[in-house]
Backbone as numpy.savetxt, mean C-alpha at the origin, in Angstrom:
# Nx Ny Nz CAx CAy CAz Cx Cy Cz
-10.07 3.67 -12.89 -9.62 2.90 -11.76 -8.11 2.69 -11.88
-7.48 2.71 -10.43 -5.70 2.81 -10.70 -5.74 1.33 -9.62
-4.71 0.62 -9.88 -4.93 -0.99 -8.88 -3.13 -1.00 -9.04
-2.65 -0.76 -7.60 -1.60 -0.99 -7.73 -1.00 -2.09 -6.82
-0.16 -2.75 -6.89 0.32 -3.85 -6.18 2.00 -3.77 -5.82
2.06 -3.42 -4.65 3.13 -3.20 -4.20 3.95 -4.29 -3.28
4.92 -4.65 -3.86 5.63 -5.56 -2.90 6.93 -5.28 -2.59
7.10 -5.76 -0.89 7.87 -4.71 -0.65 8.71 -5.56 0.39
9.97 -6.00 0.48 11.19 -7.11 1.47 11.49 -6.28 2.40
11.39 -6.64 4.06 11.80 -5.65 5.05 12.85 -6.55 5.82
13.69 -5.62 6.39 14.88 -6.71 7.36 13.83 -7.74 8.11
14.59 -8.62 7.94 13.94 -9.72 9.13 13.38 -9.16 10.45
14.65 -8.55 11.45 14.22 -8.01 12.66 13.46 -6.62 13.03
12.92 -6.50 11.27 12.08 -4.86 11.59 10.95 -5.38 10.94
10.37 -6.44 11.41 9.00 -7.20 10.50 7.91 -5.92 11.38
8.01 -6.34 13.21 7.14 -5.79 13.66 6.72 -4.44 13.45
7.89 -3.39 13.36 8.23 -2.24 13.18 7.98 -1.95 12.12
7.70 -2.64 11.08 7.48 -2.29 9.51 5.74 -2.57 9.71
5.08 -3.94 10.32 3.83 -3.73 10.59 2.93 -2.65 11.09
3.25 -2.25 12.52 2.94 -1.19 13.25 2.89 0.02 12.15
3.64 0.49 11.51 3.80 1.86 10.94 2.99 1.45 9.46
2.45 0.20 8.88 1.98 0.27 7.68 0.51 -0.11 8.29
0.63 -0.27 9.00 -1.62 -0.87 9.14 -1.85 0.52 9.74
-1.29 1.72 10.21 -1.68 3.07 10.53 -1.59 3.41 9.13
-0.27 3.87 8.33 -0.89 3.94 6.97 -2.24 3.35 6.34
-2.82 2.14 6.58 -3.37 1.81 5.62 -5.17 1.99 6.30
-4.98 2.53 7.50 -5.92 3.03 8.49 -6.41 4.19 7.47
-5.63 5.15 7.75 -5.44 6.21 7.64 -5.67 6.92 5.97
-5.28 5.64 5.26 -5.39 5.77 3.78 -6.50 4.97 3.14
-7.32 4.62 4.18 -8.67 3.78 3.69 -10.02 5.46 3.63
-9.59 6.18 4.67 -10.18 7.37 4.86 -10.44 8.32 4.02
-9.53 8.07 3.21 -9.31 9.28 1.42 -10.58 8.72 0.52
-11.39 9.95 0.42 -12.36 10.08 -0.76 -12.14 9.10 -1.55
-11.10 9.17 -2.22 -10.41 8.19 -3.35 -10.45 6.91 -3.63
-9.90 6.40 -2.00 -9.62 5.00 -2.13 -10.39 4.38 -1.83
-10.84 3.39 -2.61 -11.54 1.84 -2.61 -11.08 1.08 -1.95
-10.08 1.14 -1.95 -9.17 -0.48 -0.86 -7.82 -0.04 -0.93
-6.88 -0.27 0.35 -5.98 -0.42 1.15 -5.65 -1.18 2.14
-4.88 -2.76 1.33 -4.89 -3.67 2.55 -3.35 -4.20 2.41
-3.10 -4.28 3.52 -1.89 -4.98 3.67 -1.64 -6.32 3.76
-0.78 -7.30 3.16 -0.73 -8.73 3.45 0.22 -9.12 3.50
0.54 -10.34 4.68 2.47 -10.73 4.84 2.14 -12.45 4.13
3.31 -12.35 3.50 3.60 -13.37 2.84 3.82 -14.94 4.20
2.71 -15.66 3.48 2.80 -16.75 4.79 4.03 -17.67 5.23
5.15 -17.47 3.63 6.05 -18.46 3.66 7.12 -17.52 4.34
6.97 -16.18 3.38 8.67 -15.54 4.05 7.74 -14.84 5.06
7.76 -14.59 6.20 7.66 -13.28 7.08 7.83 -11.96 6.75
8.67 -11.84 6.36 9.45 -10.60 5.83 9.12 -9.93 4.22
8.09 -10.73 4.04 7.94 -10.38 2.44 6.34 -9.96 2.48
5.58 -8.46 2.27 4.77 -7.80 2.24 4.09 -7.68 0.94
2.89 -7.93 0.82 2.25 -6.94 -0.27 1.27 -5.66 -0.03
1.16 -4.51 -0.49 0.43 -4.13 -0.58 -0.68 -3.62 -1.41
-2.03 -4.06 -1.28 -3.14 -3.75 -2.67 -3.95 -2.26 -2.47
-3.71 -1.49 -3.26 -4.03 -0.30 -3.68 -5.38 -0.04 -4.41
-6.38 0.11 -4.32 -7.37 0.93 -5.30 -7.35 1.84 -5.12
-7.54 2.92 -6.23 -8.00 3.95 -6.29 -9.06 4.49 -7.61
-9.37 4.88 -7.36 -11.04 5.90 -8.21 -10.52 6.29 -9.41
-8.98 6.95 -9.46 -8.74 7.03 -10.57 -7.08 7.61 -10.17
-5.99 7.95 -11.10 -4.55 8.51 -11.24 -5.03 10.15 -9.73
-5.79 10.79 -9.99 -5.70 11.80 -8.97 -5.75 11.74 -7.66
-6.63 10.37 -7.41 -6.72 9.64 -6.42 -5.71 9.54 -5.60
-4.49 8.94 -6.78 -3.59 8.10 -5.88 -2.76 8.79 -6.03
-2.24 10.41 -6.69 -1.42 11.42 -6.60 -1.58 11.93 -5.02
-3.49 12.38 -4.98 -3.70 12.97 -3.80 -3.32 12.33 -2.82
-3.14 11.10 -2.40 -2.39 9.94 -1.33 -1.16 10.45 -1.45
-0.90 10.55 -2.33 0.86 10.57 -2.12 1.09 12.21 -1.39
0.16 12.83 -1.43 0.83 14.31 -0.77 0.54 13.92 0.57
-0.48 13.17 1.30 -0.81 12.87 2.70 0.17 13.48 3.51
0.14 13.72 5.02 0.48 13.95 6.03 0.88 11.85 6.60
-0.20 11.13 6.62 0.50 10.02 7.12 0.97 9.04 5.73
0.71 9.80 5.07 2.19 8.68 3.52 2.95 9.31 3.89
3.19 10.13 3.62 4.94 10.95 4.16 5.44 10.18 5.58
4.60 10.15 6.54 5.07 9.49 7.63 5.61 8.09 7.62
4.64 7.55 6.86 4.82 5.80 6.36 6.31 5.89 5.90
6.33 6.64 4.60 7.53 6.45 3.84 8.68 6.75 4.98
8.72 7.85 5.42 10.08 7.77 6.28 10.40 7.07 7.38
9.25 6.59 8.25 9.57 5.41 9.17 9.60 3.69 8.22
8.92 3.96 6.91 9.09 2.37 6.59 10.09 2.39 5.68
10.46 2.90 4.79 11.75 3.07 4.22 12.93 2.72 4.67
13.55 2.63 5.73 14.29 2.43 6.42 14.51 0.41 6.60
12.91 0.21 7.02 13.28 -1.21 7.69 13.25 -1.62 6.54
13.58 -1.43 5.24 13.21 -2.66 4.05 14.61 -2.71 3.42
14.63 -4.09 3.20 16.09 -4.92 2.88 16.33 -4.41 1.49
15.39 -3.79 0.46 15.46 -3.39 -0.66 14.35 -2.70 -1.43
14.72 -2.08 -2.22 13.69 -0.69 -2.75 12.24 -1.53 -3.19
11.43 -0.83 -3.00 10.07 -2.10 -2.79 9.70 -1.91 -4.80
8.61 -2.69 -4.97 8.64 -2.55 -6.64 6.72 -3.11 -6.50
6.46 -2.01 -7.65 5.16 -2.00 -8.11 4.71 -2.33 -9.26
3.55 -3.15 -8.86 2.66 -3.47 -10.53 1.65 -2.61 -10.88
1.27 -1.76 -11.79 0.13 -0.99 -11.93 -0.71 -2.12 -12.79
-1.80 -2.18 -12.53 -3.34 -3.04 -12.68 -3.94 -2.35 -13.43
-4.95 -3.26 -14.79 -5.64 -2.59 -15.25 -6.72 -3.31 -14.85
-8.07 -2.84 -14.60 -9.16 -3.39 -13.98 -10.28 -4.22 -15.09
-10.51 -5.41 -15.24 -11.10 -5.83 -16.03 -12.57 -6.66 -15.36
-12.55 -6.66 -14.09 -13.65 -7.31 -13.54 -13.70 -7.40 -12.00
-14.49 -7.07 -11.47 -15.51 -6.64 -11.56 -15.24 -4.77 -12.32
-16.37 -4.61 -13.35 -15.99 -3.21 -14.14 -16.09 -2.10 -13.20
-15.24 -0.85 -13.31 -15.23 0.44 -12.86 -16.69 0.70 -12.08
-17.73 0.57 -13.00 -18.82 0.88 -12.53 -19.67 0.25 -11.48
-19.13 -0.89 -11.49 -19.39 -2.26 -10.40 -18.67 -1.84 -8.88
-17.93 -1.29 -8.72 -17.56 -0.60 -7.76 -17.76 -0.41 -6.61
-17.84 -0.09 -5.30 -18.45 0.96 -4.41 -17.89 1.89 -4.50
């Protein structure tokens, strides 16, 4: 199991524009064999401050995401609206276990 946690600061006035283009990503990336979960969440205090939670099945999983047709899309329309380079936690899974799963 790969659990990554991505958080990620977008300009203030590209909140909507950064929404729109990441809940199609995360549409779109719930669909992959791979992934267990893909959800997006906005921070209730800042607006502008995103997380995103990642499962995947395992490291090939979340390689094979990264070649996508709509990650590539994500990255170059959301890249842009964010106030600074976004930063990730990789997760090690301790409960519920691997096998506990769907």
């Amino acid at each position: 199991m790969l659990i990554l946690e991505v958080n990620i600061n977008v300009k203030p006035d590209q909140v909507d524009a950064f929404i729109t283009a990441t809940i199609q990503n995360c549409q779109n990336s719930r669909k992959e064999a791979g992934v267990l979960r893909f959800e997006l969440y906005q921070d209730a205090e800042n607006p502008a401050h995103f997380t995103l939670l990642e499962v995947y099945r395992d490291a090939a999983a979340q390689a094979s995401h990264k070649q996508t047709g709509h990650y590539e899309q994500w990255r170059l329309a959301a890249e842009p609206l964010m106030s600074e380079p976004r930063r990730r936690t990789l997760y090690k899974n301790i409960s519920p276990s691997d096998a506990e799963w769907n």
